[in-house]
C-alpha positions in Angstrom: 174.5 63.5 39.6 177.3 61.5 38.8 178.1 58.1 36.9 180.9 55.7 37.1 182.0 54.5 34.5 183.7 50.5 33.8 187.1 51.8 33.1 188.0 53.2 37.1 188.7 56.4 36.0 186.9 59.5 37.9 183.5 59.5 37.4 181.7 61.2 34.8 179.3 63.8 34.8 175.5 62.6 33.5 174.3 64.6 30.8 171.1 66.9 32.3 167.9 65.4 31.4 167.4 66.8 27.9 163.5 66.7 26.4 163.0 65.5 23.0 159.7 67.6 20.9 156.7 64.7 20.3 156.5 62.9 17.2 154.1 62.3 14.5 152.5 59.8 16.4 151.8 62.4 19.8 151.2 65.2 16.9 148.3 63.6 15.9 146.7 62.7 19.2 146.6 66.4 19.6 145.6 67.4 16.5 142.3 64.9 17.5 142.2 66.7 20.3 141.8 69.6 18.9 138.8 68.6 16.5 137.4 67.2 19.7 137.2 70.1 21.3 136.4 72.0 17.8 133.2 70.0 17.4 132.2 70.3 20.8 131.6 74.0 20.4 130.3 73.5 17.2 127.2 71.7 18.5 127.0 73.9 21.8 126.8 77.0 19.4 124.7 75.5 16.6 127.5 76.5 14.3 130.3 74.4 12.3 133.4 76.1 13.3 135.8 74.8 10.5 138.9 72.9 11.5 142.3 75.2 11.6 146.0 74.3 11.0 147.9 73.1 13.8 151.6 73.3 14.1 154.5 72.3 16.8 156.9 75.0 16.3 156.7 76.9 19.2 159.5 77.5 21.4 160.1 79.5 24.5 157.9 79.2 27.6 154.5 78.7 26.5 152.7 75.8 26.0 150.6 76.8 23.2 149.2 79.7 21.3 146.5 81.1 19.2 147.2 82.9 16.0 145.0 84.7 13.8 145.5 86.9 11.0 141.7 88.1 9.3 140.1 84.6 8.5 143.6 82.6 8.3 144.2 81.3 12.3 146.2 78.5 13.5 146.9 77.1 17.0 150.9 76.6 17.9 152.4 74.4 20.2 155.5 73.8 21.9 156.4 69.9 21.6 159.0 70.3 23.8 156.2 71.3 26.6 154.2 68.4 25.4 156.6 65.7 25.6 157.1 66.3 28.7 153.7 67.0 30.2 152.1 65.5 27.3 148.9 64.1 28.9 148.2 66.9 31.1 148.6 69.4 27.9 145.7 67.6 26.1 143.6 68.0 29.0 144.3 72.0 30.1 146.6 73.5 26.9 144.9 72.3 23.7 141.0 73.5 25.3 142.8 76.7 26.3 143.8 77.4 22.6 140.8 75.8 20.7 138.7 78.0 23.5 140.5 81.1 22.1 139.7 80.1 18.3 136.3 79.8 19.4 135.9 83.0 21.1 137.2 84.9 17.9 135.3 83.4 15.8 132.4 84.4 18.2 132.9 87.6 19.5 136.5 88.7 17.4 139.2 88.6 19.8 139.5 92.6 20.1 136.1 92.8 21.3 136.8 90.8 24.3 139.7 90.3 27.4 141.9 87.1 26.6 140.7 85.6 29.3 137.6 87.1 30.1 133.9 86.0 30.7 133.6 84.5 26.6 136.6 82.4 27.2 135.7 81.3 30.1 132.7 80.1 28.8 134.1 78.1 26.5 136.2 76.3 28.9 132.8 75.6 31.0 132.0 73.8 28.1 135.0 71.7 28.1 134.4 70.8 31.2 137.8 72.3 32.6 138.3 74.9 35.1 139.7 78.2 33.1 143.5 78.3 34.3 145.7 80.8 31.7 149.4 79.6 33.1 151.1 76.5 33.5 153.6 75.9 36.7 155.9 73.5 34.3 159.6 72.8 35.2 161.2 73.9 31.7 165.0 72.4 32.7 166.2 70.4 29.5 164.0 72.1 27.0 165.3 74.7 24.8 164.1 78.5 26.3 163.8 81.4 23.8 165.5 84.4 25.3 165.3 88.0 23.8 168.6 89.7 22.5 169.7 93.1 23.7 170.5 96.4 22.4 173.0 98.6 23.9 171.6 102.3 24.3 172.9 105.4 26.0 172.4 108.3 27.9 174.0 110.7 29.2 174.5 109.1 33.2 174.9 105.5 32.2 174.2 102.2 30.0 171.0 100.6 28.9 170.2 97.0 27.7 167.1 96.9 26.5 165.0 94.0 24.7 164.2 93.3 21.5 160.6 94.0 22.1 161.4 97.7 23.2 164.1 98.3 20.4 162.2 97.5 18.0 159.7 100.1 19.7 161.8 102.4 19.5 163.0 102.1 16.2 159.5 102.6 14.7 158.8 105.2 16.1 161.9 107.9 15.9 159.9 110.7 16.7 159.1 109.3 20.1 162.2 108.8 22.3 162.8 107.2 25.6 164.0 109.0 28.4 166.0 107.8 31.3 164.6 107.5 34.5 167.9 108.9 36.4 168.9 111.6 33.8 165.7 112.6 32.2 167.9 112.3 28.4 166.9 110.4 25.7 168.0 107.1 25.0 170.7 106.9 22.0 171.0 103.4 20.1 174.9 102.4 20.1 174.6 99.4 17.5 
């Protein structure tokens, strides 16, 4: 899109639309939403799930997240994602999350799928059909992307991610091989 300006030079270009992360006011409509939901499986499972920290300081792609470390959890969000799709993330992000607490709390979360039957339970609960991925346009908000690490072997260049670098690097002993070659992959800093 373009925009004249007053002064009859060439037009200018219009800034993309950028998204601004929700305030205080938005942060603690959600935050209610969250006890909401937090009290609703409290009385469903006769137990009085206590309420858990809620922050905004997720970035990237997802909408929200549940974290939990022994008995400390805490639910993320991304306000960028929310101030842009803010009523429909009350109504399908924040149950998703809370329904994750929930189920660890319940069952511990490595005794069950993500998304399996417990979760979806939950969700029944809520009232809201169990959908695990959003279809949001992301354009204007900021997108985490992974760094790469140059690797070698001996037919040709790798890039790999962060998440498989750091893979590697833990575990020396273990080396990747390249698919073409059959070597093992050398770190090149």
């Amino acid at each position: 899109r373009r925009m004249s300006n007053s002064s009859g030079r060439d037009p200018v270009p219009m800034q993309m639309d950028l998204v601004f992360p929700i305030g205080e006011q938005e942060q603690e409509k959600v935050r209610l939403a969250c006890k909401r939901y937090i009290d609703i499986a409290s009385v469903h499972f006769g137990y009085g799930f206590r309420q858990i920290p809620v922050r905004f300081d997720l970035t990237g792609k997802s909408a929200g997240m549940y974290c939990s470390h022994g008995n400390n959890c805490l639910i993320r969000y991304n306000a960028y994602i929310f101030a842009r799709y803010f009523e429909d993330s009350i109504k399908t992000t924040v149950p998703h999350e809370v329904a994750h607490y929930i189920v660890d709390r319940i069952h511990g979360l490595r005794r069950v799928q993500a998304h399996g039957k417990e979760w979806r339970g939950v969700m029944q609960q809520y009232g809201d059909y169990a959908r695990c991925t959003h279809d949001y346009d992301l354009s204007g908000m900021p997108v985490k992307r992974q760094r790469r690490h140059h690797y070698r072997c001996a037919c040709q260049d790798h890039q790999l991610s962060t998440t498989l670098h750091n893979r590697i690097q833990r575990a020396p002993t273990n080396p990747y091989y390249c698919r073409h070659c059959g070597e093992s992959l050398s770190y090149q800093g």
